[in-house]
N, C-alpha and C positions, 0 to 999 in steps of 0.2 A: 489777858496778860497785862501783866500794871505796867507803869509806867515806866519805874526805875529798872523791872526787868529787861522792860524793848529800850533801854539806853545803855544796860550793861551790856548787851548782845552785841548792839552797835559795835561797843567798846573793844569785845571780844573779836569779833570781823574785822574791825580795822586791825586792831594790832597783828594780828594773826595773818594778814596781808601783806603788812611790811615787814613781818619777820619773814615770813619765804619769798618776798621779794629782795631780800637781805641776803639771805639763803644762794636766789639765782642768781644774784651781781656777784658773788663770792665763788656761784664754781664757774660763773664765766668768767670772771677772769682768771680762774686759775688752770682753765682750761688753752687759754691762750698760746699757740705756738709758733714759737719767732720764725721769722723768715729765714730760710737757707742762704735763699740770694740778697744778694745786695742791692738795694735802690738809692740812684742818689738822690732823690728828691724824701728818701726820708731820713733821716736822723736820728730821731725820737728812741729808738730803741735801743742805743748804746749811750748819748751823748745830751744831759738835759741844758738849758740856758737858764742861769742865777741872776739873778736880778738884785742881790741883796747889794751888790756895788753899782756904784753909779758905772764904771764900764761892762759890756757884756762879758759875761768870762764864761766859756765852756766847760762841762764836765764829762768827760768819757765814762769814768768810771771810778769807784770810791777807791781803786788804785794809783789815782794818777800820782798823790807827791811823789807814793813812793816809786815806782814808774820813773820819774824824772831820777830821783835820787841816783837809783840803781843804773838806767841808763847812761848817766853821767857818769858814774862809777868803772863802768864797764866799758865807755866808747860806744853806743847804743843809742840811735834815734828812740827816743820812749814812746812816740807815737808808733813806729812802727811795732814796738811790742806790742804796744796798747791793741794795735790791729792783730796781731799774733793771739792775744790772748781771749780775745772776741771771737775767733775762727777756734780753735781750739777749745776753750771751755763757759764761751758765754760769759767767761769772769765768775765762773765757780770755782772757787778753792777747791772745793771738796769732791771734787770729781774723779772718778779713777773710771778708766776707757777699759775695755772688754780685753787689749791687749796688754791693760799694765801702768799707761801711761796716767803721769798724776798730777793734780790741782791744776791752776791756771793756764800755764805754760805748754801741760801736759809732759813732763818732762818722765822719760823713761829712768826705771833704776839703774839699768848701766848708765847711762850719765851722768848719775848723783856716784855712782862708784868713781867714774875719771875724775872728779874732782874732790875724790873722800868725803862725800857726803853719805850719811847711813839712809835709808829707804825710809823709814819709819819720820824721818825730818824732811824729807821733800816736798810733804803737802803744806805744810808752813810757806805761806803767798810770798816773802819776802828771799826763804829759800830757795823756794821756786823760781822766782822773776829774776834773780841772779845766776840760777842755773845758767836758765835758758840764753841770761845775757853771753856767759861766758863759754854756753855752746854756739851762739853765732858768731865769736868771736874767733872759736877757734877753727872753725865752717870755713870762715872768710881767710886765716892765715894759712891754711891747709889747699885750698883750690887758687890758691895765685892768680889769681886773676888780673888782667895788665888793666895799671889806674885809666890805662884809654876807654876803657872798655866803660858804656855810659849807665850811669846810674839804676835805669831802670830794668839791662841785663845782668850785672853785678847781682841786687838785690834779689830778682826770681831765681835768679839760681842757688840762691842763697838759703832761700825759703821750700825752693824743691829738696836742698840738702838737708832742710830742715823737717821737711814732710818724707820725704821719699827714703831718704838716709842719702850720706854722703858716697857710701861707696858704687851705687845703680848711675849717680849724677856724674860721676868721676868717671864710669865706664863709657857714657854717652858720651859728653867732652870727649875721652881719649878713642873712640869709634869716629866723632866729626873731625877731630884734627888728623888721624890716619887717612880722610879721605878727603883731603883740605880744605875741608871746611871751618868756619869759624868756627872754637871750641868757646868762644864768651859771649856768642849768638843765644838768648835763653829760645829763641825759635829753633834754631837750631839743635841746639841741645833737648829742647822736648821732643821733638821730633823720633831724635835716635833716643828717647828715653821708650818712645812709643815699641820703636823697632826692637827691642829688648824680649818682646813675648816672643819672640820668632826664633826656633831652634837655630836656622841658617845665620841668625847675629849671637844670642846669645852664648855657643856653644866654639863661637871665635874663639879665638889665644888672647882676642883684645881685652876681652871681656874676662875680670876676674871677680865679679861678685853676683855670676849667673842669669838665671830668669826671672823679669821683673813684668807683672803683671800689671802695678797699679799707677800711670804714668795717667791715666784717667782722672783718678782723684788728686794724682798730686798737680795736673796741670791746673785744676779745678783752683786747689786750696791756693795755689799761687796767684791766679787770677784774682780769689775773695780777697785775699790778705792783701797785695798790692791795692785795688779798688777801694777799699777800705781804708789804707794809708793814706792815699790820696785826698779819702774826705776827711780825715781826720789833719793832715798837713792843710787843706787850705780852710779851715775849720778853725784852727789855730793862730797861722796866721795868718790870716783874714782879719781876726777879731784885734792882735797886736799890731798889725799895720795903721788898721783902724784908730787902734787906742794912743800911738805915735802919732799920729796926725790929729787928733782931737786936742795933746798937749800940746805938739807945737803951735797947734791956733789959737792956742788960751796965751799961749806966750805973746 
């Protein structure tokens, strides 16, 4: 064999090695599958750190202006959609769920109907994220909730109304205040959201939006989406606390 030929073989072998090892980097990661739960010791997977300014600034997700924008539009912590939208579609637009439900928000076509929006326009992210602003807006005027009532109960029940529908949430509420208990307890209220599978509750007079099976997944999605708030609020400001006190030192 000459010379030039055992140097082109060489040639061949190598390359032909780092193309399918090109090959396996590319289906592993795209074989990759995000976590269900949430860790807070990781972040990485929704939220990167820029470094292109000298202060740290955090990125949730290539929705955040508009996220703030809307939120602010709407009356709407944009972080907490920003956690809504992470729980729901990953921050895929283009998503449509097995029951209907569409892009980011996952915003059902009845709800693009209460606010005359057509179906065909809902997966548009900005249509979307205003939906949904203006479905928890109406969630939160709709269940009265007394301003006593602290933050973190308000809020799950808010997001159960938003997972669950409002009217299974409204039946639990109006089952614990018939039997005097706290009706803006979300402990409370998940509870009797549980007792809902049971003929002997369901099949009450109190009860007018029947048998509710999935108080499972919705205790679940309240759980993620608050947890998730959480990191993303001291995530934020953390990093603006921070960045306040670095200027008042330079002063």
């Amino acid at each position: 064999m000459s010379k030039k030929t055992i140097i082109f073989s060489i040639v061949i072998t190598l390359g032909v090695a780092f193309f399918e090892s090109k090959i396996f980097r590319d289906e592993l990661a795209e074989s990759v599958v995000l976590p269900e739960t949430i860790k807070t010791d990781v972040i990485a997977e929704t939220a990167t750190e820029s470094k292109e300014s000298v202060e740290n600034e955090w990125i949730i997700s290539t929705y955040d202006q508009m996220m703030q924008r809307i939120g602010k539009e709407e009356g709407q912590d944009w972080l907490l959609m920003s956690a809504i939208a992470y729980s729901e579609s990953r921050f895929r637009s283009n998503l449509i769920s097995k029951r209907g439900a569409i892009g980011l928000m996952q915003v059902m076509p009845i709800v693009g109907r209460q606010f005359n929006v057509e179906k065909e326009a809902i997966a548009d992210p900005e249509t979307n994220i205003r939906l949904a602003g203006k479905l928890l807006k109406q969630i939160d005027k709709t269940l009265k909730i007394s301003p006593s009532t602290p933050i973190e109960d308000r809020l799950s029940i808010i997001l159960a109304c938003y997972n669950g529908g409002i009217g299974h949430v409204s039946d639990a509420r109006r089952l614990a205040k018939s039997n005097g208990e706290n009706h803006n307890s979300w402990e409370v209220v998940a509870r009797y959201l549980k007792m809902k599978a049971d003929p002997a509750i369901y099949e009450s007079e109190l009860v007018r939006y029947g048998k509710f099976t999935g108080s499972r997944q919705t205790e679940a999605y309240v759980r993620e989406v608050m947890k998730r708030y959480g990191i993303y609020r001291q995530m934020i400001y953390d990093t603006e606390n921070s960045s306040s006190a670095n200027q008042i030192a330079l002063k």
